[in-house]
BALO-340592 format. One record per residue (C-alpha): residue number from 1; z, y negated, x negated. Coordinates in steps of 0.5 Angstrom, whole numbers, m for minus. Example, Ala and Ser with C-alpha at 12.3 -4.5 7.8 and 13.67 -1.06 7.14 Angstrom:
! BALO-340592
+-----+-------+-------+-------+
!   n !    c3 !    c2 !    c1 !
+-----+-------+-------+-------+
!   1 !    16 !     9 !   m25 !
!   2 !    14 !     2 !   m27 !
+-----+-------+-------+-------+
This chain:
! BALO-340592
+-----+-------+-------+-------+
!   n !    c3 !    c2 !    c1 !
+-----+-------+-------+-------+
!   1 !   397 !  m110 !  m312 !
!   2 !   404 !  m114 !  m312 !
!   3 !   406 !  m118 !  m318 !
!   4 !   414 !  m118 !  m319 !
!   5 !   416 !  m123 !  m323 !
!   6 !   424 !  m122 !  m325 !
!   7 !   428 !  m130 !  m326 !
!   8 !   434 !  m130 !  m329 !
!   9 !   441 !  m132 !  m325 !
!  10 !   440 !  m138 !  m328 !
!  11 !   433 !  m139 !  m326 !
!  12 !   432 !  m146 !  m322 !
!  13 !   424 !  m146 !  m324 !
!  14 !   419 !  m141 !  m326 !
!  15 !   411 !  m140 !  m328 !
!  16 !   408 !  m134 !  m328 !
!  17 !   401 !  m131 !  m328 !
!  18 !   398 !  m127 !  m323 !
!  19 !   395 !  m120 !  m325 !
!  20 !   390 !  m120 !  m319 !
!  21 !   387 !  m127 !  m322 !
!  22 !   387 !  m124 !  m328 !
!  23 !   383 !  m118 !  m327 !
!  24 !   378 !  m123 !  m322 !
!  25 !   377 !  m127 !  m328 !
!  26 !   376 !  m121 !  m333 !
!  27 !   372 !  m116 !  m329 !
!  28 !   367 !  m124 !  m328 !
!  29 !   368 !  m124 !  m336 !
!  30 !   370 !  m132 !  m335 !
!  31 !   374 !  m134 !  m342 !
!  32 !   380 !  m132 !  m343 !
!  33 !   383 !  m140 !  m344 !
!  34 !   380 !  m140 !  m337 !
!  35 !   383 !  m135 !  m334 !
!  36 !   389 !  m136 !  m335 !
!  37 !   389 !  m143 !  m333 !
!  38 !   387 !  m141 !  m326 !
!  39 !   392 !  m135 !  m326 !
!  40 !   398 !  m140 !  m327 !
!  41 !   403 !  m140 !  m323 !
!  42 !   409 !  m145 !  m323 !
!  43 !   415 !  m147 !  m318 !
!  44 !   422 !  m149 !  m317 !
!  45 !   427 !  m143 !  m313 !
!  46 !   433 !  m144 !  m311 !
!  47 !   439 !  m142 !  m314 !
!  48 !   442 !  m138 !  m308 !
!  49 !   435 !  m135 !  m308 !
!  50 !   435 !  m127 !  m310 !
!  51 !   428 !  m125 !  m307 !
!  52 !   423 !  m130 !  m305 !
!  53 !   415 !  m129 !  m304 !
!  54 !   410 !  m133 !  m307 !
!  55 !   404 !  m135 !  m308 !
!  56 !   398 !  m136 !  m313 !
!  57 !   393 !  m141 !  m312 !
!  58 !   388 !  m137 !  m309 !
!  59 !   393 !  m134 !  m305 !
!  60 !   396 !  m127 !  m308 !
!  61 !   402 !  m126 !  m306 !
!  62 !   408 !  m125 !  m313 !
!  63 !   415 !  m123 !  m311 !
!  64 !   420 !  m126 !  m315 !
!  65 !   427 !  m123 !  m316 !
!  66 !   433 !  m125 !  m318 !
!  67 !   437 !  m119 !  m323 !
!  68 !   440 !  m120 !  m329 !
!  69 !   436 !  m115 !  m333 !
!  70 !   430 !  m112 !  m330 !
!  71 !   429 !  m104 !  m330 !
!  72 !   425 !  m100 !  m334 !
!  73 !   419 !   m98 !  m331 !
!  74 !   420 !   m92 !  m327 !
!  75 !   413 !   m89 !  m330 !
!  76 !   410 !   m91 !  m337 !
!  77 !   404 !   m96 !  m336 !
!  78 !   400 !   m96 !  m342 !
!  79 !   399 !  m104 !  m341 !
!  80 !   407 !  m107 !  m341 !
!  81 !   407 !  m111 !  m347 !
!  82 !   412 !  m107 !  m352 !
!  83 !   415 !  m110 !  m358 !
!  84 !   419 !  m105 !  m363 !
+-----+-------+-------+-------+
């Protein structure tokens, strides 16, 4: 599993969190302030940057992408966040 995480043009920092650290922490049933503190990701990314990989902590690799609006998941996923 990949984690894609999508900065806007102006971007010069981002922060993040890894969904495998998450998992790893709800499947050991750590805290939930705990495991968003280990899955905490944060950096600088230059501007001329459109692509880039990164990784978490524990070593999972993110993709971070550049765009300026992200595009709508190819298939629903019941656990994307939806505001209406």
């Amino acid at each position: 599993m990949n984690t894609t995480v999508w900065i806007a043009p102006s971007a010069t920092s981002y922060a993040c969190l890894c969904e495998q650290c998450l998992e790893s922490a709800r499947v050991r049933g750590d805290l939930f302030a705990d495991a968003l503190h280990s899955a905490s990701v944060r950096g600088n990314v230059a501007l001329e940057t459109t692509v880039a990989a990164i990784r978490c902590p524990a070593g999972h690799e993110l993709t971070l992408r550049r765009v300026e609006r992200p595009p709508s998941l190819s298939r629903p996923d019941d656990r994307q966040l939806s505001l209406k």
